[in-house]
C-alpha positions in Angstrom: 103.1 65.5 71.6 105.2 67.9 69.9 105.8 65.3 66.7 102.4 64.6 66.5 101.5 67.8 66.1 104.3 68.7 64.2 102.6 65.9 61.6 99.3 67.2 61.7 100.5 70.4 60.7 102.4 69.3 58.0 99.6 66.6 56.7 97.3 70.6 56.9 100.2 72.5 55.1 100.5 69.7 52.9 96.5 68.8 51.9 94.7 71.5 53.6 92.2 68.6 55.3 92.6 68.7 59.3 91.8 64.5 59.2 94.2 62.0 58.5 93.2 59.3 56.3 95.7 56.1 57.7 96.9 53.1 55.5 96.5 49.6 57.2 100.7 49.8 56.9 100.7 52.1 59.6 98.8 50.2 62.0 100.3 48.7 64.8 98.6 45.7 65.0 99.7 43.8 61.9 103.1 42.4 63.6 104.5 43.5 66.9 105.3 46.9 68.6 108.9 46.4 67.5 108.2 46.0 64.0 105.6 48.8 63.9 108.7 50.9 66.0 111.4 49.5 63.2 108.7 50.5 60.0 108.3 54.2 61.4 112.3 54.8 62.0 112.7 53.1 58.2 109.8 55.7 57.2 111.3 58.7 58.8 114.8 58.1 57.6 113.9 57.6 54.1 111.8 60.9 54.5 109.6 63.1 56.7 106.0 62.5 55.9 102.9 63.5 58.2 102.0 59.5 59.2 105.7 59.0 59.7 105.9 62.0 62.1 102.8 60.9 63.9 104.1 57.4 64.4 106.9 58.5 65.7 105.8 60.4 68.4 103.3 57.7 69.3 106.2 55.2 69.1 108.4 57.2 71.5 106.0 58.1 73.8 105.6 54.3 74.0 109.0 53.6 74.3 109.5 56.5 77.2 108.3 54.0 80.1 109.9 51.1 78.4 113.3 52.5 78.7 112.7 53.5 82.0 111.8 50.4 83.3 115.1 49.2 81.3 117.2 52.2 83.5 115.5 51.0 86.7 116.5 47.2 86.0 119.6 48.4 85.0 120.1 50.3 88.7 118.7 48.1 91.1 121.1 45.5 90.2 124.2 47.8 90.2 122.9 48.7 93.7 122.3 44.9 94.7 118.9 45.6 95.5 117.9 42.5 94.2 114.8 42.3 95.4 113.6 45.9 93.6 115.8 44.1 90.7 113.7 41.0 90.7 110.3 42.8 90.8 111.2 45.4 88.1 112.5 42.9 85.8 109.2 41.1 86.5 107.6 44.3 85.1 109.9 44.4 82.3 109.2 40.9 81.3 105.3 41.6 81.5 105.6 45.0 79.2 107.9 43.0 76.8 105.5 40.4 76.2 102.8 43.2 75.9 104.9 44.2 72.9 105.8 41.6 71.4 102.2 40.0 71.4 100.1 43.4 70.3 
């Protein structure tokens, strides 16, 4: 929450208008999550903009379960659980596809 915000201020500092007019780049739709999450990290590294903060923080706020699904894979199977293992990949599988196929 705090990059969004962080973006909407600037986008105010920055035009004095509290809406945000979006380009169809920024949408998440046109490709995967993965390239929408690879286009913000290229927009914020080349420089900090108000759309490239704002995708960012809706891009790791999406990633935040993600990787903790990855974490919990990652422990189950370390503590042979394998049947927690099984089911949480299962989950991981599901979410990946979600992201994949936006």
């Amino acid at each position: 929450m705090v990059l969004e915000s962080a973006g909407l201020l600037m986008n105010y500092l920055q035009t004095g208008e509290t809406s945000l007019a979006l380009s169809p780049g920024w949408l998440a739709g046109q490709g995967n999550f993965f390239d929408f999450a690879r286009r913000t990290f290229a927009g914020v590294s080349s420089g900090a903009d108000p759309f490239s903060l704002i995708a960012l923080g809706i891009t790791v706020l999406m990633l935040t379960p993600y990787a903790r699904i990855v974490a919990a894979v990652v422990y189950y199977s370390l503590e042979r659980d394998w049947k927690y293992a099984l089911i949480t990949f299962t989950v991981f599988a599901i979410i990946t596809l979600g992201l994949l196929f936006l």
